[in-house]
Backbone as JSON, one array per atom type, in Angstrom:
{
  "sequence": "XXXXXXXXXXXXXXXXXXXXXXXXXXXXXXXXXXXXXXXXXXXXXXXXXXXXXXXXXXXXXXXXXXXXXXXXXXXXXXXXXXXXXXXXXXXXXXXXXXXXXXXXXXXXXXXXXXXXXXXXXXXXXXXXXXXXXXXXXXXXXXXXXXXXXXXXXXXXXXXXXXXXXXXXXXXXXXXXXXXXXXXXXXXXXXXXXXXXXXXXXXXXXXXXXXXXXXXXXXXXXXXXXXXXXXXXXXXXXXXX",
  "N": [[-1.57, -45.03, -3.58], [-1.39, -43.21, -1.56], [-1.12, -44.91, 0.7], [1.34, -46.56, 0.16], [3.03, -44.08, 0.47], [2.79, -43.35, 2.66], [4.11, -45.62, 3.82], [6.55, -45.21, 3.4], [7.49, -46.08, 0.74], [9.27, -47.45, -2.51], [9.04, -45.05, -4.69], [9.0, -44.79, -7.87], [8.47, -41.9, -10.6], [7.21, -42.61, -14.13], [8.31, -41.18, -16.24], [11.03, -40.28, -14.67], [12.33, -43.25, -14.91], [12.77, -43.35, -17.34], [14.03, -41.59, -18.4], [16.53, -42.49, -16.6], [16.68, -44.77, -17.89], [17.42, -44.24, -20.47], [20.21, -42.54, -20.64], [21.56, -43.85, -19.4], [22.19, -44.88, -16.17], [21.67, -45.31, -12.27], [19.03, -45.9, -11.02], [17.91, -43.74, -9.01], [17.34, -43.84, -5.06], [14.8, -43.54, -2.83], [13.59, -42.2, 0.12], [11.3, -40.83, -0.22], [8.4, -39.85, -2.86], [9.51, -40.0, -6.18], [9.26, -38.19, -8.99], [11.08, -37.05, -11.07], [14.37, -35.55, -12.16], [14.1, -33.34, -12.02], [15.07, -31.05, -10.29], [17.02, -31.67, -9.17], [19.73, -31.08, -6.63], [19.28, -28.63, -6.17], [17.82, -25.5, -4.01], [15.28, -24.45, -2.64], [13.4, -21.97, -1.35], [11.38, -20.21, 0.38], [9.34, -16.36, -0.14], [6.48, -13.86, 0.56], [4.86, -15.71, 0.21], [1.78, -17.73, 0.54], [0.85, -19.84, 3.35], [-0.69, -23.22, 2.37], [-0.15, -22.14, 0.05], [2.71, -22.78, -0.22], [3.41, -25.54, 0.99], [2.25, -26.96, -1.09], [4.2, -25.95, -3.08], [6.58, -27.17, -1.56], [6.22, -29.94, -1.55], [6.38, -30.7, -4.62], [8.89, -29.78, -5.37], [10.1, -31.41, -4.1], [8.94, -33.96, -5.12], [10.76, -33.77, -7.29], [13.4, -34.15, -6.67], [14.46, -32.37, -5.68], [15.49, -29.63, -2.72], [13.59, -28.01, 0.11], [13.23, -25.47, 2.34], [12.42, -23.34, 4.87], [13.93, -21.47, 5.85], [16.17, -18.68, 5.14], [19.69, -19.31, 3.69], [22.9, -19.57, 3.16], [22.43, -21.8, 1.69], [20.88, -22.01, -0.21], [19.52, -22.1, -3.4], [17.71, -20.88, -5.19], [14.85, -18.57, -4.84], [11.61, -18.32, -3.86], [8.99, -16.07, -4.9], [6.03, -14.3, -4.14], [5.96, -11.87, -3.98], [7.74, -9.12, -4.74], [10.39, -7.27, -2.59], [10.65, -7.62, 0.28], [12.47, -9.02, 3.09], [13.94, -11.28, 2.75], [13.73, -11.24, 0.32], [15.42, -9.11, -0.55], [17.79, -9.66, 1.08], [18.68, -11.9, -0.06], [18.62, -10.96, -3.4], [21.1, -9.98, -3.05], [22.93, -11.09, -2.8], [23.28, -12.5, -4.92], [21.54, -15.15, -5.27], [19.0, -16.94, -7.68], [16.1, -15.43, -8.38], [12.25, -16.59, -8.43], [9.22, -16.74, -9.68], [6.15, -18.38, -8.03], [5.24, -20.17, -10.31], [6.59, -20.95, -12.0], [7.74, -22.97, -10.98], [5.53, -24.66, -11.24], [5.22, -24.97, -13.81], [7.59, -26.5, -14.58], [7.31, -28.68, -12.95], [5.12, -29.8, -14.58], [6.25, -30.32, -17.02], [8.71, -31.48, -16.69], [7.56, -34.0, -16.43], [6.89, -35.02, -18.73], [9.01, -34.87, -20.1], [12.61, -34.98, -19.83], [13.95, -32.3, -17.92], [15.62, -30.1, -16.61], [15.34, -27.68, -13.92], [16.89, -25.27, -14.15], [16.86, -24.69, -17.15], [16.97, -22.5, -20.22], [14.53, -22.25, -21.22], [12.83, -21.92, -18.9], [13.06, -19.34, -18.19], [11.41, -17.25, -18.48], [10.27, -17.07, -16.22], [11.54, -15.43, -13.99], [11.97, -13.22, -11.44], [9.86, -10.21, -11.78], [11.3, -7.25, -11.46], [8.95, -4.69, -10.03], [7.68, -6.84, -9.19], [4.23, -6.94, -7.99], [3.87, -4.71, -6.75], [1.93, -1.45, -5.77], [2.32, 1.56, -7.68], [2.02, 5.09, -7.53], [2.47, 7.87, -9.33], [3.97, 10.8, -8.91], [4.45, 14.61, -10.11], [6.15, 14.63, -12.25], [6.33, 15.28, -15.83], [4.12, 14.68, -18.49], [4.63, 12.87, -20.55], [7.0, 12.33, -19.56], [5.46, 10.49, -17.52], [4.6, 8.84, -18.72], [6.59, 7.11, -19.85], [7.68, 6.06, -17.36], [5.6, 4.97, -16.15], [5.12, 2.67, -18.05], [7.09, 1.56, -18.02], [7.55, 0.34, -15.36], [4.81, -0.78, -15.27], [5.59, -2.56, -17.01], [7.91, -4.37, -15.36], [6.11, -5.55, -13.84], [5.16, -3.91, -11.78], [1.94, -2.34, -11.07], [0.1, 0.07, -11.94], [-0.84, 3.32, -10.43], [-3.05, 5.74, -10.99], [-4.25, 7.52, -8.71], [-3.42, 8.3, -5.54], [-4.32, 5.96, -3.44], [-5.32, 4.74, -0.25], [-5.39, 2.66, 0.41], [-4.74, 0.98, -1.19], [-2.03, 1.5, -2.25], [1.16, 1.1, -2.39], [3.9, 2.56, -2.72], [4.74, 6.0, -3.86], [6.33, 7.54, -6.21], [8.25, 10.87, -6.16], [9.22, 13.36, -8.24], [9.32, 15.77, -6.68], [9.6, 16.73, -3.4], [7.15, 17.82, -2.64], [3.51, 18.71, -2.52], [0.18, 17.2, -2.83], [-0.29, 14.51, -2.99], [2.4, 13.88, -2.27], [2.61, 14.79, 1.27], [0.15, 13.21, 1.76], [1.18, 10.62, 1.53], [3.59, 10.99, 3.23], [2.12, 10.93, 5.87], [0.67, 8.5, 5.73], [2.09, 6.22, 5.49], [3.33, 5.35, 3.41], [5.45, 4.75, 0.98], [7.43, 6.76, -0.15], [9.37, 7.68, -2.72], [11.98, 8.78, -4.39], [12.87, 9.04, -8.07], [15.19, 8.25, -8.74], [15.16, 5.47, -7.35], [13.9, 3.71, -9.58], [15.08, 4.2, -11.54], [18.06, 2.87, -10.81], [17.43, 0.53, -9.98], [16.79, -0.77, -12.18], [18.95, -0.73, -13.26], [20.49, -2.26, -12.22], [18.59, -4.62, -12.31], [17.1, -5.68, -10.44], [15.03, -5.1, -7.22], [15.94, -2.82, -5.27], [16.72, -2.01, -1.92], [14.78, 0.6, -0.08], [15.64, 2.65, 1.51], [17.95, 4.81, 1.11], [16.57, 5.96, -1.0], [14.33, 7.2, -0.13], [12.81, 10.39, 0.31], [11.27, 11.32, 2.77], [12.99, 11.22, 5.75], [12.21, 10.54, 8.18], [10.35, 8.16, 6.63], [8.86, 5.26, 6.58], [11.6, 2.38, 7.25], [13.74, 4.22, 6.86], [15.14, 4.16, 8.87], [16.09, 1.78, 9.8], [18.5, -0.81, 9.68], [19.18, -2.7, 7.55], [20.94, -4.04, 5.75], [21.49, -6.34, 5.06], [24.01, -7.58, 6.07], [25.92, -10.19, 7.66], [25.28, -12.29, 6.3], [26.1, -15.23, 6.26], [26.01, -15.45, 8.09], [24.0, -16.0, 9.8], [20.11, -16.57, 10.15], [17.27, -15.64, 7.78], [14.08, -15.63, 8.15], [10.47, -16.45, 8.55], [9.1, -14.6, 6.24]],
  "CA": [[-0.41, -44.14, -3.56], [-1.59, -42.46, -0.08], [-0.44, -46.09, 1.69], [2.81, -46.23, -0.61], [4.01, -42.81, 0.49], [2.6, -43.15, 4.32], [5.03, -46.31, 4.47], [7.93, -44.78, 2.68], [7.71, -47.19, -0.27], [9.99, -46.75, -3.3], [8.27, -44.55, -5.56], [9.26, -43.72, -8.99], [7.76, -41.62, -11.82], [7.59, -43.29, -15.61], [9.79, -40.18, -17.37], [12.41, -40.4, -14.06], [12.68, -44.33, -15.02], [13.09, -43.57, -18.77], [15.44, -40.67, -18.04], [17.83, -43.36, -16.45], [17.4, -46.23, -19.3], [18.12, -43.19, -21.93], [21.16, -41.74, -19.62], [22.51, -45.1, -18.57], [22.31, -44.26, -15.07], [21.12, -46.02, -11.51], [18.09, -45.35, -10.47], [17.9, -43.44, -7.02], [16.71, -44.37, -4.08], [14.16, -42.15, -2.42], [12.06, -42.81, 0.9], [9.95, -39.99, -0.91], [7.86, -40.15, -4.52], [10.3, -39.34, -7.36], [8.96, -38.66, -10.73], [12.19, -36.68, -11.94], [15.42, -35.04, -10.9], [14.5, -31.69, -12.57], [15.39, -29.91, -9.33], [18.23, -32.21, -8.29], [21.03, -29.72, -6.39], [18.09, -26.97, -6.25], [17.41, -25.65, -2.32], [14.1, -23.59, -2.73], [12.76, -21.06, 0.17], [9.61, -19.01, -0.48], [8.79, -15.54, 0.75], [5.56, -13.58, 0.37], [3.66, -16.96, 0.25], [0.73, -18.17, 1.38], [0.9, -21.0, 3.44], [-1.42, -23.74, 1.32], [0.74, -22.63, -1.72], [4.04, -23.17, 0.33], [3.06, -26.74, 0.54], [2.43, -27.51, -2.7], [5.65, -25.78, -3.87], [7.51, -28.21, -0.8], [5.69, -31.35, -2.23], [6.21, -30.67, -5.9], [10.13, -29.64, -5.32], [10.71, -33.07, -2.93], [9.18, -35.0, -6.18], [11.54, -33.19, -8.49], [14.39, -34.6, -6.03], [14.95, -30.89, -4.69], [14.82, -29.4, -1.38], [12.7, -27.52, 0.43], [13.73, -25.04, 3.9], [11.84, -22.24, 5.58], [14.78, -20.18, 6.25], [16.97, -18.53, 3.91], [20.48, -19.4, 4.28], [23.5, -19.64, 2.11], [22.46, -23.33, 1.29], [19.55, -21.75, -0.69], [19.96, -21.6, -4.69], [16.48, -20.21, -5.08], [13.95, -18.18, -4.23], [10.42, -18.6, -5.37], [8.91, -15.07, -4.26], [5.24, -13.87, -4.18], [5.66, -10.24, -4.17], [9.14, -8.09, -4.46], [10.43, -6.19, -1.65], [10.73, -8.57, 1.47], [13.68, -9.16, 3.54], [13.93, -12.58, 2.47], [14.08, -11.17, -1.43], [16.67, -8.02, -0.4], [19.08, -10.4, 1.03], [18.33, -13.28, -1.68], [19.5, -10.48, -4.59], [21.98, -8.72, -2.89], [23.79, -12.33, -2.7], [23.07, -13.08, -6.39], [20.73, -15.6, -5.36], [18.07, -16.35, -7.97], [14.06, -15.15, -7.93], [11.51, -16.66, -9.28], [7.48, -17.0, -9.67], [5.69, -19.61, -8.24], [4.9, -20.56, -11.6], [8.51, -21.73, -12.53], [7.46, -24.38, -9.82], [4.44, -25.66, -11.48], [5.95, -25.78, -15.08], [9.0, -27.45, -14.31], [6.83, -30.39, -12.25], [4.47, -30.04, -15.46], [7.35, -30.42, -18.15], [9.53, -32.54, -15.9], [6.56, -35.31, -16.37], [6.44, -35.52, -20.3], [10.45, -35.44, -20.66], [13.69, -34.51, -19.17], [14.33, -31.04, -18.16], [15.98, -29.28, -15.46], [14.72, -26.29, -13.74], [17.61, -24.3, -14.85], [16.66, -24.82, -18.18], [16.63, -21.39, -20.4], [13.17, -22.2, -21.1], [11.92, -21.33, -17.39], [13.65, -18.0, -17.41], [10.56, -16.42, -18.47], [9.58, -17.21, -14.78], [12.25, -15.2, -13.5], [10.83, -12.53, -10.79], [10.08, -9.34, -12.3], [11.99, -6.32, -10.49], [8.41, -4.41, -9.28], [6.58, -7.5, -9.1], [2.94, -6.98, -7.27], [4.21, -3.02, -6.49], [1.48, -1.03, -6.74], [3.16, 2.54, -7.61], [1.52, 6.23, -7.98], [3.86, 8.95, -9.86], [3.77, 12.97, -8.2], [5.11, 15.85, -10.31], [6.33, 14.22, -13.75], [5.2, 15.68, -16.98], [2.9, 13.72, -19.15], [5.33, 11.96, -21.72], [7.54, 11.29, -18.33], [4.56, 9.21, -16.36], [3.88, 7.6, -19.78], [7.15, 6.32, -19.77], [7.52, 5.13, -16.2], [4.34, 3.55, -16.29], [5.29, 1.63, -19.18], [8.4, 0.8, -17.48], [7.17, -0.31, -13.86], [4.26, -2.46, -15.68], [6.75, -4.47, -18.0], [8.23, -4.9, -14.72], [5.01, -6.48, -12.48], [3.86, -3.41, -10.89], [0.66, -1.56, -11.08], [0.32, 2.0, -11.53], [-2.5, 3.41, -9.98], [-3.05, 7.37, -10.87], [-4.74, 7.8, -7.55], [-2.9, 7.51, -4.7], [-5.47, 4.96, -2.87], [-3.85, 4.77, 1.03], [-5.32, 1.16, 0.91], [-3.74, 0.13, -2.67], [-0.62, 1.85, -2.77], [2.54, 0.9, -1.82], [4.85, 3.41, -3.26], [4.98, 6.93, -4.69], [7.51, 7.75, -6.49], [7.6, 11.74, -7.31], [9.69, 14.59, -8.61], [9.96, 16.7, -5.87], [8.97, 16.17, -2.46], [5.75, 18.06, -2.0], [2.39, 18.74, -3.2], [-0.93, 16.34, -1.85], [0.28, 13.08, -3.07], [3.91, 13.61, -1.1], [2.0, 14.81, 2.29], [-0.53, 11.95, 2.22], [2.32, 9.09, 1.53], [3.97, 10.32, 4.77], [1.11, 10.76, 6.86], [-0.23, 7.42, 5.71], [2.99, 5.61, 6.12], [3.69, 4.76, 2.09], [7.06, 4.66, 0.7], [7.85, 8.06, -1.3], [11.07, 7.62, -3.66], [12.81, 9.62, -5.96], [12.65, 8.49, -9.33], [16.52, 7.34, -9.11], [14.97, 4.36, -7.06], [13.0, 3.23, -10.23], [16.36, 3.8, -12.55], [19.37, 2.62, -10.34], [16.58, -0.65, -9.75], [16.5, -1.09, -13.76], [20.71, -0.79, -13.74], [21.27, -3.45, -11.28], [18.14, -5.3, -12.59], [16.4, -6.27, -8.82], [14.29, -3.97, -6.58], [16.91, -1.8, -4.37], [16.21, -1.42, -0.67], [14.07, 1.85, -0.15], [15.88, 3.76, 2.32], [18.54, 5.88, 0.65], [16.09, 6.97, -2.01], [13.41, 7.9, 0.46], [12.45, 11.65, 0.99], [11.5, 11.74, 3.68], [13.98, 10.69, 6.61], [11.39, 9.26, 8.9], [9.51, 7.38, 6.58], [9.18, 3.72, 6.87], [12.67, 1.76, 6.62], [14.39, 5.04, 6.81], [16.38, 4.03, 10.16], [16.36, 0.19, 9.37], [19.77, -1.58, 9.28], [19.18, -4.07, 6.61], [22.15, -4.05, 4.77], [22.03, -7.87, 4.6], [25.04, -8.01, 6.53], [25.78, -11.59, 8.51], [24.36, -13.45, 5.22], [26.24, -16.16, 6.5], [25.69, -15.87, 10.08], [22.32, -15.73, 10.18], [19.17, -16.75, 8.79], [15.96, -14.88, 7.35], [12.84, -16.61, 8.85], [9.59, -16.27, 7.74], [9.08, -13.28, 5.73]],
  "C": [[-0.14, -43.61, -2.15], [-0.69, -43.54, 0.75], [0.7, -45.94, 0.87], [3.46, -45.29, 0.49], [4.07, -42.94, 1.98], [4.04, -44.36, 4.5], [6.16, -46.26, 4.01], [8.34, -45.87, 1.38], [8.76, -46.6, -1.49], [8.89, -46.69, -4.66], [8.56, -44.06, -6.27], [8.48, -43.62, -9.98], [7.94, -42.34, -13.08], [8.4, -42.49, -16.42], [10.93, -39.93, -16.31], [13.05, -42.21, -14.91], [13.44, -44.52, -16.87], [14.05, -42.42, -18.95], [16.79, -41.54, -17.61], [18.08, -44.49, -16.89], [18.04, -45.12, -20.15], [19.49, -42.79, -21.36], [22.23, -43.25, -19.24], [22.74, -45.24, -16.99], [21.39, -45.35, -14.08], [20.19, -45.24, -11.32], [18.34, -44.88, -8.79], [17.0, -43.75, -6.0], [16.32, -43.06, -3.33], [13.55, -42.83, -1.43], [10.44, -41.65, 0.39], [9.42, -40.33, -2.21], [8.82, -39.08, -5.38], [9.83, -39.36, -8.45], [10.36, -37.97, -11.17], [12.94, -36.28, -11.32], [15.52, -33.68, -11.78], [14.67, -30.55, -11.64], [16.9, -30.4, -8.26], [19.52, -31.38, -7.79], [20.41, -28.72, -6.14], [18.09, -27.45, -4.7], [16.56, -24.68, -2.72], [13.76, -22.96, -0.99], [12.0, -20.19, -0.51], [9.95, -17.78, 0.65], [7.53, -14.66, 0.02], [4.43, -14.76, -0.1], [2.37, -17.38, 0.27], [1.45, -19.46, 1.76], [0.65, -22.68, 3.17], [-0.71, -23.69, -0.02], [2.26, -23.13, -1.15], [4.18, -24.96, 0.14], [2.87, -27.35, -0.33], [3.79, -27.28, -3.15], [6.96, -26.51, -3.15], [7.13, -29.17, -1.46], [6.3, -31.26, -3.66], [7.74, -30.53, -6.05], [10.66, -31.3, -5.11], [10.55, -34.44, -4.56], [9.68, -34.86, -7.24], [13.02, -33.18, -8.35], [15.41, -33.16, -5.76], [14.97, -30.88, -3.37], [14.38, -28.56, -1.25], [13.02, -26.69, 1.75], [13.2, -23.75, 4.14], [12.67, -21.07, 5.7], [16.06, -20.01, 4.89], [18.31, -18.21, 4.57], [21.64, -19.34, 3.19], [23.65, -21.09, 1.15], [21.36, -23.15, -0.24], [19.91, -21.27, -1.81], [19.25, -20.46, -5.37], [15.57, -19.59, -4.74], [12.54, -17.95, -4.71], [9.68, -17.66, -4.17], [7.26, -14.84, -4.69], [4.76, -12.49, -4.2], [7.4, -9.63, -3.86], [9.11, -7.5, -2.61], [10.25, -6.89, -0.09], [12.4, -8.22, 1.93], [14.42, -10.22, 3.02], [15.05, -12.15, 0.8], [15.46, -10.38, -1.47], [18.02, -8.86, 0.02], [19.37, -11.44, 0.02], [19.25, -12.24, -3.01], [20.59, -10.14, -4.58], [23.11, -10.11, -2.97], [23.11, -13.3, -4.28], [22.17, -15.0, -6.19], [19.33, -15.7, -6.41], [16.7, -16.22, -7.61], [13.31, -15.69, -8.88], [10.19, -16.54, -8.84], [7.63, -18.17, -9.24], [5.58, -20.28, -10.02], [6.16, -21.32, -12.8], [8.28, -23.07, -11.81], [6.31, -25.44, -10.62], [4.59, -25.94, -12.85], [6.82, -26.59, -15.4], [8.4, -28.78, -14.2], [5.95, -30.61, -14.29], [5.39, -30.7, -16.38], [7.86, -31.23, -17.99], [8.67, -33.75, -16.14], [6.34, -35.65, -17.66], [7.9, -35.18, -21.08], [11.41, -34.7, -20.24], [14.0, -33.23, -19.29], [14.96, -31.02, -16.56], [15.51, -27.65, -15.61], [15.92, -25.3, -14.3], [17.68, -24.21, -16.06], [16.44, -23.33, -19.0], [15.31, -21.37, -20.56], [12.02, -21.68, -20.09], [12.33, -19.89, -17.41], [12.75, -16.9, -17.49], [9.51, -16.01, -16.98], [10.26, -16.16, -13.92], [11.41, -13.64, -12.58], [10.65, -10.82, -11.14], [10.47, -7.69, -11.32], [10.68, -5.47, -9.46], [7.36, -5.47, -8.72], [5.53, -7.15, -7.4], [2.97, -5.26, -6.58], [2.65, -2.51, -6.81], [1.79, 0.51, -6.68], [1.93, 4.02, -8.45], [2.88, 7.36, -8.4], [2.87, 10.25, -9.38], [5.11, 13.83, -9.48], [5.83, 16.02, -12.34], [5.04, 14.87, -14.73], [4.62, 14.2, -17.4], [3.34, 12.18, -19.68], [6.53, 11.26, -20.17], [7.11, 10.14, -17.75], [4.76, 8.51, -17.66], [5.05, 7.05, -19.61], [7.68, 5.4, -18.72], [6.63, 4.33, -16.04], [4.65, 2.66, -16.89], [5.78, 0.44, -18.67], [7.63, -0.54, -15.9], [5.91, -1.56, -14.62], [4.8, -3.17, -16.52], [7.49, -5.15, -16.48], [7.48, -5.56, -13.4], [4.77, -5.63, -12.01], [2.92, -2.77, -11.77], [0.48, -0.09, -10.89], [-1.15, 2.73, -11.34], [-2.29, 5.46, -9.91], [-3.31, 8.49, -9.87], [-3.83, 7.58, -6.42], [-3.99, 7.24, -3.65], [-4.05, 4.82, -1.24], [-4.24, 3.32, 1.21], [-4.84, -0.19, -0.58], [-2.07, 0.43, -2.36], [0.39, 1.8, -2.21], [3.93, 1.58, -1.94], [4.68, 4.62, -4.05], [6.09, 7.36, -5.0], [7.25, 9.36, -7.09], [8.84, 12.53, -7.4], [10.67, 14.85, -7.33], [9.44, 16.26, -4.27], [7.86, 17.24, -1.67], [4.52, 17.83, -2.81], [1.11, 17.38, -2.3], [-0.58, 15.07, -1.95], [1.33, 13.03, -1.55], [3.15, 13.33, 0.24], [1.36, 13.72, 2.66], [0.42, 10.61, 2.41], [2.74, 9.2, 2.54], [3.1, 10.37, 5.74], [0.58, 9.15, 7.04], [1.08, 6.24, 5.74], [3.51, 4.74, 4.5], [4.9, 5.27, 1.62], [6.7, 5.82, -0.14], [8.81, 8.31, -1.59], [11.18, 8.57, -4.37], [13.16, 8.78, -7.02], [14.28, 7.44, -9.43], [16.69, 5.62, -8.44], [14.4, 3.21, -8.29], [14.6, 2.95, -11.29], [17.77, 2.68, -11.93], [18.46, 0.47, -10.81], [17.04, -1.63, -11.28], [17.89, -1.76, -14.1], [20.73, -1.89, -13.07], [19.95, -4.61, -11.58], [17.29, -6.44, -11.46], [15.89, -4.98, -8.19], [15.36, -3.41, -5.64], [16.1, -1.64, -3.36], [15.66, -0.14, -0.82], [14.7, 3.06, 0.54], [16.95, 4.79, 1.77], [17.63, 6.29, -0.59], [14.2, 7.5, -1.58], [13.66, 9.53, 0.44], [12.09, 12.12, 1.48], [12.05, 10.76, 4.84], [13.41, 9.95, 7.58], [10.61, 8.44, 8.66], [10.09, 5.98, 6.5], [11.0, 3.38, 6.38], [13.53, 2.42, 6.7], [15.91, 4.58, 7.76], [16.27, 2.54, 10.18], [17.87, -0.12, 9.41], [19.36, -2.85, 8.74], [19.94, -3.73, 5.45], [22.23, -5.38, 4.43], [23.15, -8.62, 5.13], [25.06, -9.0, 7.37], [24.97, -12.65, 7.27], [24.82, -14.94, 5.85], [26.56, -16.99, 7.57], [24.64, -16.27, 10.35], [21.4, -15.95, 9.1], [18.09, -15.77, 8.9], [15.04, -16.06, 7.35], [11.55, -15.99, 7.95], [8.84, -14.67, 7.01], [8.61, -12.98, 4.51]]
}
């Protein structure tokens, strides 16, 4: 297979070949290995990655007759995200771009190999990227029956709620009011501290919302940022 692919041989899968006797259809010509075209028209870009999984999710796209591009541009259908809250992801939603899990990547190739699907299939949508995904979020000032229900909320939506605020876990407090020991430590220690209407507005529009208008305090992180997203189609978002 290794010699095959090194000399650009034509390489197709056994459920692409029986996809285009059932279909009536030519077979395509690839200098890459095709087992299917369950990503055919798909442009994939990763952010929060690793590099090792990036590669796999380029390889596994290319033999699903997708593409594959580092930078996120308006060519880009997809976004297959490793943690919320990037630049990459903020411009990606704000331009109705969708998000997904790796894991949309490795069912598709899986599925795609034992009978015709496309990745846009409703079946994958359970992949779809969940609004706090990998967050991990402490609540300040809320009564009891309040946290219980934010908690609830934020872990149906991928984050982690950690009762402590840990300055080497936590990525977000969200509280009440803006004091007390929690607040103080979040800006000393340089952790995002929202007002709860970041957690609701998030829910309404159904994607994570930039941080800076529902910060409290004015110099913390992001505060003085200009990432509005603006130039989507001037400019690209690099590795991020």
């Amino acid at each position: 297979f290794q010699h095959l692919k090194t000399h650009k041989a034509w390489i197709l899968g056994a459920q692409l070949i029986s996809t285009c006797i059932d279909q009536n259809t030519t077979l395509p010509f690839s200098s890459y290995p095709l087992y299917s075209l369950a990503m055919k028209s798909i442009v994939i870009c990763c952010t929060n990655i690793e590099q090792s999984q990036r590669e796999t999710i380029r390889r596994h796209v290319a033999y699903m007759g997708g593409k594959f591009q580092t930078n996120l541009d308006s060519n880009v259908t997809h976004l297959v995200c490793g943690e919320s809250g990037s630049e990459k992801y903020f411009v990606a939603v704000e331009h109705n771009v969708s998000v997904m899990l790796p894991e949309w990547i490795d069912n598709v190739f899986l599925l795609s190999g034992q009978k015709s699907v496309k990745a846009t299939d409703s079946v994958f949508d359970r992949f779809k990227c969940p609004i706090f995904y990998k967050f991990h979020v402490c609540l300040s000032g809320f009564t009891t029956q309040n946290r219980d229900i934010l908690k609830q909320y934020l872990e149906k939506e991928g984050a982690t709620y950690c009762p402590d605020l840990d300055r080497d876990v936590c990525t977000h407090l969200v509280c009440r009011e803006p004091k007390g020991e929690k607040y103080e430590h979040a800006v000393k220690w340089n952790i995002f501290a929202l007002k709860s209407d970041w957690i609701f507005d998030s829910s309404e529009m159904g994607y994570c919302l930039r941080h800076d208008k529902y910060l409290w305090e004015n110099n913390n992180k992001e505060a003085n940022k200009q990432t509005d997203g603006k130039g989507w189609y001037k400019r690209e978002i690099t590795n991020y």
